[in-house]
ChimeraX commands (.cxc) that place a marker at each C-alpha (Angstrom):
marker #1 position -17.29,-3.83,-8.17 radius 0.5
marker #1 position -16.19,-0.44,-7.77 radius 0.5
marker #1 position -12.61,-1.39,-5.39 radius 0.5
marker #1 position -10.95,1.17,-3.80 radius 0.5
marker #1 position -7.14,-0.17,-3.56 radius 0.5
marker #1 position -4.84,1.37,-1.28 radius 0.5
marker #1 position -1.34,1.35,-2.87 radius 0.5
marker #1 position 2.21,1.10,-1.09 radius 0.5
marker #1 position 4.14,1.28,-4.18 radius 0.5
marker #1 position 3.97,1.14,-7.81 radius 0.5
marker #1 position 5.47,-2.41,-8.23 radius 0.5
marker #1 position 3.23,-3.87,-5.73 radius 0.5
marker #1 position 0.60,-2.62,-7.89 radius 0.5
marker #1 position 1.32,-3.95,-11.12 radius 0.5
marker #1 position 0.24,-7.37,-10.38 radius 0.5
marker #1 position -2.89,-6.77,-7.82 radius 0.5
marker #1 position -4.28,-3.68,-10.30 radius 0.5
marker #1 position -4.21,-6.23,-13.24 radius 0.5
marker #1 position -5.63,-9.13,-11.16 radius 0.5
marker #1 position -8.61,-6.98,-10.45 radius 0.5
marker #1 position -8.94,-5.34,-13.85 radius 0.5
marker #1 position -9.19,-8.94,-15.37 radius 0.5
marker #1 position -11.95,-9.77,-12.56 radius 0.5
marker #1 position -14.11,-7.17,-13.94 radius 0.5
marker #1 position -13.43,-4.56,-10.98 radius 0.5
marker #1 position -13.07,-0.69,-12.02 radius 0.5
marker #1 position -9.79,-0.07,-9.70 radius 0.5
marker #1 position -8.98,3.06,-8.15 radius 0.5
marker #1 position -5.62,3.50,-6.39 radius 0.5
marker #1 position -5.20,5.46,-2.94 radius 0.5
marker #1 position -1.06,6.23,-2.18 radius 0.5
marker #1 position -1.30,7.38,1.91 radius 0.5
marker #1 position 1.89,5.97,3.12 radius 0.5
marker #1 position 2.93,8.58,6.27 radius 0.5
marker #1 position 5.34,5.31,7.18 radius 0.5
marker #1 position 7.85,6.28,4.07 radius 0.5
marker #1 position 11.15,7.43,4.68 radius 0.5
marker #1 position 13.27,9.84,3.89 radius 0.5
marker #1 position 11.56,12.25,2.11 radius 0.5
marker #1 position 13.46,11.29,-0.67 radius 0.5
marker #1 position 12.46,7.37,-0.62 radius 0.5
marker #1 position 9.37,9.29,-0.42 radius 0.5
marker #1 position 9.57,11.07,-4.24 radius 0.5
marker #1 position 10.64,7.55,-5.57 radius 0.5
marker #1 position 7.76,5.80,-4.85 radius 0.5
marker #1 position 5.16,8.94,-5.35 radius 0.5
marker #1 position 6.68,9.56,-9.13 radius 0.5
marker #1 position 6.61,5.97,-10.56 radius 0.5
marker #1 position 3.20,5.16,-9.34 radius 0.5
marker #1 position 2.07,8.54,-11.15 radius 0.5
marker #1 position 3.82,7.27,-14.20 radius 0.5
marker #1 position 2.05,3.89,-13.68 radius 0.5
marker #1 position -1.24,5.89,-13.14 radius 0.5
marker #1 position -0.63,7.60,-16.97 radius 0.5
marker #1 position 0.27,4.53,-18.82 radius 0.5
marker #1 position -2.01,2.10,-17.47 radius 0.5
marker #1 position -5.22,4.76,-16.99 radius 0.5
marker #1 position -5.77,3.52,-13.30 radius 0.5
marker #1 position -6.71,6.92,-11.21 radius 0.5
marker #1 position -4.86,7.22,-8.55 radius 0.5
marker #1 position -5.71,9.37,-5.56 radius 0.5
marker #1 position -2.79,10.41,-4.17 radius 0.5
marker #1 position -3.15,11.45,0.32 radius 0.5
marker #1 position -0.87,13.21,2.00 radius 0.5
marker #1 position 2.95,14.40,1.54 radius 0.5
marker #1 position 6.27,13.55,3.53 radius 0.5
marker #1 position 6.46,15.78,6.70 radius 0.5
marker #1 position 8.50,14.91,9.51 radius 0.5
marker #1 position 5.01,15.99,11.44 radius 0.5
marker #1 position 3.38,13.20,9.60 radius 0.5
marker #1 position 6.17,10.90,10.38 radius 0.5
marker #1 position 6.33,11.58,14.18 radius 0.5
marker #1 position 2.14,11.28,14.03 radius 0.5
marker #1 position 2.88,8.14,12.00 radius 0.5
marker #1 position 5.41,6.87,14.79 radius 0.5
marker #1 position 3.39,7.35,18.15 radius 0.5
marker #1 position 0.39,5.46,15.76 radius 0.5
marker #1 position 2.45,2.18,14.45 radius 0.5
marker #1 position 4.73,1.34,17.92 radius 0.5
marker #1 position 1.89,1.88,20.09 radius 0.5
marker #1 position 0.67,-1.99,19.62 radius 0.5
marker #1 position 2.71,-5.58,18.97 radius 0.5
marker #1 position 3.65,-7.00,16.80 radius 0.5
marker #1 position 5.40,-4.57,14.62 radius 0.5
marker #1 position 3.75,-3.52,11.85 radius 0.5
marker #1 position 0.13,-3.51,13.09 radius 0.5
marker #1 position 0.01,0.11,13.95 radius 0.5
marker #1 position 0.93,0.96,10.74 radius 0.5
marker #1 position -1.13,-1.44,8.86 radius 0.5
marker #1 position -4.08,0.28,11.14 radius 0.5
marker #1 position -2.97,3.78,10.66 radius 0.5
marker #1 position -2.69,3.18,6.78 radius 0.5
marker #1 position -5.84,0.71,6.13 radius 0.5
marker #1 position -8.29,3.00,8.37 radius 0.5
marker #1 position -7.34,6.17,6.07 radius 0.5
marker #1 position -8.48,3.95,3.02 radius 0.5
marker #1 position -11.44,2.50,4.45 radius 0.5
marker #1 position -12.66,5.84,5.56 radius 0.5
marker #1 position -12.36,7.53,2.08 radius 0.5
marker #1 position -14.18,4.51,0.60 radius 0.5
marker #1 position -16.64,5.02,2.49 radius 0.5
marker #1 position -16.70,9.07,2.08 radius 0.5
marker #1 position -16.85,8.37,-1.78 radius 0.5
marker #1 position -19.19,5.40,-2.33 radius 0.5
marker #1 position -16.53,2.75,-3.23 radius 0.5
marker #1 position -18.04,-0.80,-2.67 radius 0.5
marker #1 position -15.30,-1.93,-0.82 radius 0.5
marker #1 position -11.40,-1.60,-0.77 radius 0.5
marker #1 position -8.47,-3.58,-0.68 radius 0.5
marker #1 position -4.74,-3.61,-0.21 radius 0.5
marker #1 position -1.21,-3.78,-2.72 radius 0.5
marker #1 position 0.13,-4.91,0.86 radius 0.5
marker #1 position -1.43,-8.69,0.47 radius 0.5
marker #1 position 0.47,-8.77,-2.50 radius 0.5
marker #1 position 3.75,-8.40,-0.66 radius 0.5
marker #1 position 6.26,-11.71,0.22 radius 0.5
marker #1 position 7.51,-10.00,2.63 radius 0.5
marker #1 position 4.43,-8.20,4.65 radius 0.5
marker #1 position 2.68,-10.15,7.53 radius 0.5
marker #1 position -0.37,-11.09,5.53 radius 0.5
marker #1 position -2.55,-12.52,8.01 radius 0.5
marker #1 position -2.08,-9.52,10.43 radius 0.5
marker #1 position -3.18,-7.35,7.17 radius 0.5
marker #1 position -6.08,-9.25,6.89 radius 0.5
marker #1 position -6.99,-9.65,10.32 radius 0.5
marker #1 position -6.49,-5.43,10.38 radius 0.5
marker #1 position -8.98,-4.54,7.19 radius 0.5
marker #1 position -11.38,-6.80,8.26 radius 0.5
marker #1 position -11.66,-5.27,11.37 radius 0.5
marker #1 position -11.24,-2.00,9.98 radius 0.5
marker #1 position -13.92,-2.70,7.33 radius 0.5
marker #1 position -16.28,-3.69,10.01 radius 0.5
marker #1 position -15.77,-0.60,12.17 radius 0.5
marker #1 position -16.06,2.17,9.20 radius 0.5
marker #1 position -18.77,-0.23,7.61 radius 0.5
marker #1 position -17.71,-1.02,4.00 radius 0.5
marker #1 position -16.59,-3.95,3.10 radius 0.5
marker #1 position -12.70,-5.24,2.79 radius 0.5
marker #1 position -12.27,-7.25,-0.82 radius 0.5
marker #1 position -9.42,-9.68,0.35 radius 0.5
marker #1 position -7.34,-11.46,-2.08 radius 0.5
marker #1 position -3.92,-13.30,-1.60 radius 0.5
marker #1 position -2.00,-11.35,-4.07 radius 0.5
marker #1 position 1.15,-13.10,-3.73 radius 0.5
marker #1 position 0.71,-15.98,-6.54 radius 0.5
marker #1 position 1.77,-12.77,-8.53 radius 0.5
marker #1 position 4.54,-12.29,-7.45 radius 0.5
marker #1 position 7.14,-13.07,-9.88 radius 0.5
marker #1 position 4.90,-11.31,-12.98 radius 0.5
marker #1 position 4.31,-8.28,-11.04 radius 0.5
marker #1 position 8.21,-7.51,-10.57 radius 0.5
marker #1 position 8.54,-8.44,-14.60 radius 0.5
marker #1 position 5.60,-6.00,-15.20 radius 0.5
marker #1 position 7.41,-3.32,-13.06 radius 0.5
marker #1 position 10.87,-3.95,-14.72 radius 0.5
marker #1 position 9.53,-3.71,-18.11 radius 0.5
marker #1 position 8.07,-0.45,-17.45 radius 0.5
marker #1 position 11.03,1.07,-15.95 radius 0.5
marker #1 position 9.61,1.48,-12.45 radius 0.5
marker #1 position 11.69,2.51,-9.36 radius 0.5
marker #1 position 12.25,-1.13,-7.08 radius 0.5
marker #1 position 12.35,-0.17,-3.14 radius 0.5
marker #1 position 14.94,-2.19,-1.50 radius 0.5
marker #1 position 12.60,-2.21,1.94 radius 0.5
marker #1 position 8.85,-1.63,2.84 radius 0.5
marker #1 position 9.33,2.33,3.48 radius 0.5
marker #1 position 9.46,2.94,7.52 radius 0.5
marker #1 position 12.84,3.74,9.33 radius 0.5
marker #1 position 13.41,0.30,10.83 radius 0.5
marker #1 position 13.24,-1.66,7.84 radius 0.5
marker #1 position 15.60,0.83,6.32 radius 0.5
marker #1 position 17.81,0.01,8.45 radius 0.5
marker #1 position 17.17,-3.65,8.43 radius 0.5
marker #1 position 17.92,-3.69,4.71 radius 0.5
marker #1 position 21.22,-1.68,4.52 radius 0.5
marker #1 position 22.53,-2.74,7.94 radius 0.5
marker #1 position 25.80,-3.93,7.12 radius 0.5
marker #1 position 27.63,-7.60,8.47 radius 0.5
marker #1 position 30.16,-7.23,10.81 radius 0.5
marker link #1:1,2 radius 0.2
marker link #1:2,3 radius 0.2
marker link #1:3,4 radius 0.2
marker link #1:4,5 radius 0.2
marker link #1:5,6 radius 0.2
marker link #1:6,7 radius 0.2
marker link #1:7,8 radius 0.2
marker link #1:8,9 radius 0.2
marker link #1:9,10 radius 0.2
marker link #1:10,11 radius 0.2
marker link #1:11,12 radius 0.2
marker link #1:12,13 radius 0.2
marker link #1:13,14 radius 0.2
marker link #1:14,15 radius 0.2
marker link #1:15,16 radius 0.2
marker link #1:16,17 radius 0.2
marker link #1:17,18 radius 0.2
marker link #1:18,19 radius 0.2
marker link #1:19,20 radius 0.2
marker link #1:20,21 radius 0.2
marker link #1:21,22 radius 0.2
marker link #1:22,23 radius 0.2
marker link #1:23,24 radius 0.2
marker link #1:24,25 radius 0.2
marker link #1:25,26 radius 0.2
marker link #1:26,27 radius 0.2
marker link #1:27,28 radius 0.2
marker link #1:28,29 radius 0.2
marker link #1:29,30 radius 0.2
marker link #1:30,31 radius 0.2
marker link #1:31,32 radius 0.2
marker link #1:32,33 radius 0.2
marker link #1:33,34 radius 0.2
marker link #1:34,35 radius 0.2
marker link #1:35,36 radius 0.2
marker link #1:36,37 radius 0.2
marker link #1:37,38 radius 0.2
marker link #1:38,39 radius 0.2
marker link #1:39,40 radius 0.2
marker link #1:40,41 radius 0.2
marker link #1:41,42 radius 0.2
marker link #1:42,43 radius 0.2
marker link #1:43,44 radius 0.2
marker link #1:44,45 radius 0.2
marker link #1:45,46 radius 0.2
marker link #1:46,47 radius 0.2
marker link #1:47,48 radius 0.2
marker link #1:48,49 radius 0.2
marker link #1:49,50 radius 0.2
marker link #1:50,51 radius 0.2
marker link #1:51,52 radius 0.2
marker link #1:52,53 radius 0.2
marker link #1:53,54 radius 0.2
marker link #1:54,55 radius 0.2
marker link #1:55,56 radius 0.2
marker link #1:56,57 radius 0.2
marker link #1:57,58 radius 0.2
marker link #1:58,59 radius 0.2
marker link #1:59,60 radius 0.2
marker link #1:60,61 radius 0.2
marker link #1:61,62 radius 0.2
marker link #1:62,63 radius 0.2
marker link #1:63,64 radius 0.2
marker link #1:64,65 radius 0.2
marker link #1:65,66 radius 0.2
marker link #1:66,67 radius 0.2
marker link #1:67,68 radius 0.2
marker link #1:68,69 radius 0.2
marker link #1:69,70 radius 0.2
marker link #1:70,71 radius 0.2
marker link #1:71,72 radius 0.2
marker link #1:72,73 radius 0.2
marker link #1:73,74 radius 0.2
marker link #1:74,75 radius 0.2
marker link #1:75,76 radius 0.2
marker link #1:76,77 radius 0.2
marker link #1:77,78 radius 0.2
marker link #1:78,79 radius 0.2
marker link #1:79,80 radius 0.2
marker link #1:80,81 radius 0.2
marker link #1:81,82 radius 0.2
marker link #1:82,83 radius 0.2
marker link #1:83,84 radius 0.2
marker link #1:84,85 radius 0.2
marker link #1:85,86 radius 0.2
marker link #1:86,87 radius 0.2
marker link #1:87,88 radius 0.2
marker link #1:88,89 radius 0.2
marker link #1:89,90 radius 0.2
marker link #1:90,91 radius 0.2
marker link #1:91,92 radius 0.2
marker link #1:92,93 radius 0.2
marker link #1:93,94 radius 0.2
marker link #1:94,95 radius 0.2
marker link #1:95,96 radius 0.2
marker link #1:96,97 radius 0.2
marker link #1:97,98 radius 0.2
marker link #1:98,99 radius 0.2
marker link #1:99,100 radius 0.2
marker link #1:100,101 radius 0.2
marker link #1:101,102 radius 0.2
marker link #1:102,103 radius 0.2
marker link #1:103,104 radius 0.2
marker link #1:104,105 radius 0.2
marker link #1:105,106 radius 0.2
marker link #1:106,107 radius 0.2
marker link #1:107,108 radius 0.2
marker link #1:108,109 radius 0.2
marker link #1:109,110 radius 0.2
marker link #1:110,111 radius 0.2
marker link #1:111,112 radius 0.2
marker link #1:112,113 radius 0.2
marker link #1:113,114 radius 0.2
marker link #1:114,115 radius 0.2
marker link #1:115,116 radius 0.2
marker link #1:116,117 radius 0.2
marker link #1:117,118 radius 0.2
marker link #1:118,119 radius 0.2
marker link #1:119,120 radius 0.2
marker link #1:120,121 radius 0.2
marker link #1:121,122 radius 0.2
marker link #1:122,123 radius 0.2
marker link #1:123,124 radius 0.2
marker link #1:124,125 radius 0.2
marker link #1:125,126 radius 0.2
marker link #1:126,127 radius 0.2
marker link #1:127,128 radius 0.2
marker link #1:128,129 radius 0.2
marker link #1:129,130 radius 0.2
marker link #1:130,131 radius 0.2
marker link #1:131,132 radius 0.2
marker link #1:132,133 radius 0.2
marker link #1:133,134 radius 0.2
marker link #1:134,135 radius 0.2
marker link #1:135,136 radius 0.2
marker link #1:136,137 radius 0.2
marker link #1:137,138 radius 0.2
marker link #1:138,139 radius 0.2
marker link #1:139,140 radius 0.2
marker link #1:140,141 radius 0.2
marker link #1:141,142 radius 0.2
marker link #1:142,143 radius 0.2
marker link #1:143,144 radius 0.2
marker link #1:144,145 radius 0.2
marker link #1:145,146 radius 0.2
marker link #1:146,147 radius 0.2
marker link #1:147,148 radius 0.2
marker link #1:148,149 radius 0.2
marker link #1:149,150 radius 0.2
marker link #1:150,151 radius 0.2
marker link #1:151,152 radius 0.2
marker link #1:152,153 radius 0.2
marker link #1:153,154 radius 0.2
marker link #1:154,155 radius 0.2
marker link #1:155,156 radius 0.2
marker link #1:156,157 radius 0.2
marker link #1:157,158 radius 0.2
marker link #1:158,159 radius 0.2
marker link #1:159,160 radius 0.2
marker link #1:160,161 radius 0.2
marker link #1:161,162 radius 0.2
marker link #1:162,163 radius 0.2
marker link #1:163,164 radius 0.2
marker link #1:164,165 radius 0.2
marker link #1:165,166 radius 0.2
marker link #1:166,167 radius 0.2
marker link #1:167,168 radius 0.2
marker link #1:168,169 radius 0.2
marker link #1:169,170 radius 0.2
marker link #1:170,171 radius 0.2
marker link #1:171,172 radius 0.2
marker link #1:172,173 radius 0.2
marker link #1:173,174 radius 0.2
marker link #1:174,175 radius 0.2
marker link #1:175,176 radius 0.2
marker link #1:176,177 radius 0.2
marker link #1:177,178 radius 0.2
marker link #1:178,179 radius 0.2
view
């Protein structure tokens, strides 16, 4: 299957490109992530996943750059529902299903399933929705069995490790200090 696989960060896709690679699947990767921030958080992830790109021969497709326009949009998108992190799941996941579509992918899929921390069955619930709506199919997986050899396959390459999933609230969540 031709999978279309959007991408929120080079580590995440370590595990989940090599999953589908051993399944037979050509993989394309698609980085749109308007939730990342600063625009420096920004260059670490978009540089790794490029050097990921080169040494593993995955294309990558890479949407969109940080602008605090793309933030704002991103903002008004992802706090406009509950819980949390559906309107960005939405905002993200729609932009990947769409270009699937646009470019004859057989379906797409997500690095966020692969994710501990993410709120997989709101992902799921999200693409397959989303799938239905833009009319190509969502290729779900639970990533997270790969956990542990994804993070060894990112070490051993030298890859940049985020400390938090990219918006401004779990930034803070993840450096707020103890009183």
């Amino acid at each position: 299957m031709k999978l279309l696989a959007h991408v929120c960060c080079a580590p995440c896709f370590c595990f989940t490109d090599k999953r589908l690679k051993e399944q037979g699947h050509e993989v394309t990767g698609f980085f749109y992530n308007p939730n990342i921030h600063p625009a420096a958080e920004f260059g670490l992830r978009l540089e790794p996943l490029r050097k990921y790109s080169e040494l593993k021969g995955t294309p990558v497709v890479f949407r969109g750059e940080y602008s605090p326009v793309e933030i704002e949009r991103w903002a008004k998108s992802a706090f406009s529902g509950e819980p949390r992190c559906a309107g960005c799941y939405d905002v993200r996941l729609r932009e990947v299903a769409q270009y699937a579509k646009e470019n004859k992918f057989d379906a797409f899929t997500t690095t966020l399933l692969y994710s501990i921390y993410q709120k997989h069955d709101l992902i799921r619930e999200t693409a397959e929705r989303i799938a239905k709506e833009a009319g190509v199919p969502f290729y779900y997986e639970d990533f997270r069995s790969g956990w542990r050899e994804g993070i060894a396959i990112s070490k051993e390459l030298g890859l940049y490790r985020q400390k938090y999933c990219g918006c401004f609230l779990s930034e803070a969540e993840a450096f707020k200090t103890k009183k």
